[in-house]
FIVEX-371733 format. One record per atom (N, C-alpha, C): residue in three letters; atom name; x, y, z. Coordinates in pm, whole numbers, m for minus. Each point is the difference from the previous one (the first is absolute). Layout:
SITE  residu  atome    east   north      up
SITE     ALA     CA       X       Y       Z
...
END
This chain:
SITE  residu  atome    east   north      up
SITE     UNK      N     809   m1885     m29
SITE     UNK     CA     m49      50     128
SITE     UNK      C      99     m38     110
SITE     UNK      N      51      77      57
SITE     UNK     CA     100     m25     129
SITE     UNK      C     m84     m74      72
SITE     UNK      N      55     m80     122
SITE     UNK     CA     m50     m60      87
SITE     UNK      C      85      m9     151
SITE     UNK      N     131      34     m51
SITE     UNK     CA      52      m6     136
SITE     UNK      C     m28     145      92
SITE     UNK      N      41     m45     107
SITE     UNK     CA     m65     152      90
SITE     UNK      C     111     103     m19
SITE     UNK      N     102     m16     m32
SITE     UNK     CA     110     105     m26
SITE     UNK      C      m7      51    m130
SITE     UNK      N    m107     m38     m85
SITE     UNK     CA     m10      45    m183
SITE     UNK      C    m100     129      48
SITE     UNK      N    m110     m84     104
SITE     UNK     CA     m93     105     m20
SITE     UNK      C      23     154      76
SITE     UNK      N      59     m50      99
SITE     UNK     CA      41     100      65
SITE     UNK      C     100     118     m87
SITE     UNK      N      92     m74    m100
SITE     UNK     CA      56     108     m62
SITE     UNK      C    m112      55     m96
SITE     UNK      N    m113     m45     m60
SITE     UNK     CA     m69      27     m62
SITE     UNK      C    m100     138      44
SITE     UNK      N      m8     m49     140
SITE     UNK     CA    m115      80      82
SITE     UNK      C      94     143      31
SITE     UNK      N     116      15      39
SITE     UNK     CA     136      54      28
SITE     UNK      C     m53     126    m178
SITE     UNK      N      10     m87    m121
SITE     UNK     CA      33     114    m111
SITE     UNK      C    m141       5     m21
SITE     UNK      N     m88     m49      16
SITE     UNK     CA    m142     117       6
SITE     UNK      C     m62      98     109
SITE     UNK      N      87      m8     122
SITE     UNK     CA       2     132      72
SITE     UNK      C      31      94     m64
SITE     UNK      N     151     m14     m34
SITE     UNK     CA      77      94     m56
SITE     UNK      C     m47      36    m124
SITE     UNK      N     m70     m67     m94
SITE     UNK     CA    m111     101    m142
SITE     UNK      C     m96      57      85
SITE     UNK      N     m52     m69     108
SITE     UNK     CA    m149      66      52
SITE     UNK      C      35     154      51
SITE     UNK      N     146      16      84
SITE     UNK     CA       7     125      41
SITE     UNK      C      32     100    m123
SITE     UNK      N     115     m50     m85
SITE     UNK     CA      m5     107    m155
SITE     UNK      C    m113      18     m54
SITE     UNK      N    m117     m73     m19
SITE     UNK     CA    m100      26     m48
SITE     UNK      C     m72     134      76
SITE     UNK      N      12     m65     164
SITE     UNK     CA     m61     154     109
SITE     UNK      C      71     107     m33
SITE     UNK      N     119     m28     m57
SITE     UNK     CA      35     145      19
SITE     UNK      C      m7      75    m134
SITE     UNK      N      m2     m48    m113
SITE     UNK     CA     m88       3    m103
SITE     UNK      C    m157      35       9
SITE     UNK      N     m82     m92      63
SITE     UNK     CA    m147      65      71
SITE     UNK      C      m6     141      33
SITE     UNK      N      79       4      75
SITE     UNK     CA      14     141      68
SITE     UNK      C      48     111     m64
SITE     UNK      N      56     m38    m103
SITE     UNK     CA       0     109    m104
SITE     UNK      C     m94      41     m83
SITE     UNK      N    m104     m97      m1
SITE     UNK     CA    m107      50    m102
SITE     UNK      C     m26    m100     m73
SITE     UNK      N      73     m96     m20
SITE     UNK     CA      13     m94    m109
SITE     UNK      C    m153     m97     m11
SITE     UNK      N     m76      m4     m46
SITE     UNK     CA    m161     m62     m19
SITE     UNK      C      58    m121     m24
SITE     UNK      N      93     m83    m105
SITE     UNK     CA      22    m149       2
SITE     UNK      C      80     m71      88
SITE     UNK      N      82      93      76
SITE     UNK     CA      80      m5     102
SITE     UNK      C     m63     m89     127
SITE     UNK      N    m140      74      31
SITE     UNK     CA    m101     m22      98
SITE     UNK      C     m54    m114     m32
SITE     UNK      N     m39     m24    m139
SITE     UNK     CA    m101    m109     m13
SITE     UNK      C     131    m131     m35
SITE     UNK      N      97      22      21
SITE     UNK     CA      94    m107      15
SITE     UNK      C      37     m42     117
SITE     UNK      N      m2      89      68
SITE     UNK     CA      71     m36     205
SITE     UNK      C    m117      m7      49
SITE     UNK      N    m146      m4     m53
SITE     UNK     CA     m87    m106      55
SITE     UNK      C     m39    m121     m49
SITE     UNK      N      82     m38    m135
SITE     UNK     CA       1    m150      m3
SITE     UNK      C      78     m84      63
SITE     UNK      N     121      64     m21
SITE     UNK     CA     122      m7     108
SITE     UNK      C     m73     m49     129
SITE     UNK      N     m24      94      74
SITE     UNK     CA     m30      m3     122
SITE     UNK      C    m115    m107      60
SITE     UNK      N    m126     m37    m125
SITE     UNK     CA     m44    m116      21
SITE     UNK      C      95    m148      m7
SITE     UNK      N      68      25    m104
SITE     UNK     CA     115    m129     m12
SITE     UNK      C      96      m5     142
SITE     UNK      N      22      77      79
SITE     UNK     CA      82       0      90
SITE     UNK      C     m82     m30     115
SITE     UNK      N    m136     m18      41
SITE     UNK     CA    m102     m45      60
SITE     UNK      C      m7    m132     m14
END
């Protein structure tokens, strides 16, 4: 588990960046796509 504030931040940094491929995936239609960038999106909460 990282702990320093510069781990998490890169951490928080590369689950934006799946959360938006996933949207744009969503937005294609994709049904597991969706139910992934809202786990995502709770974890990023």
């Amino acid at each position: 588990m990282p702990t320093s504030k510069k781990q998490l931040t890169k951490l928080n940094q590369a689950k934006k960046v799946k959360a938006e491929e996933l949207a744009k995936q969503a937005a294609a239609g994709s049904d597991s796509a969706k139910k992934k960038l809202k786990k995502l999106e709770k974890k990023l909460k």
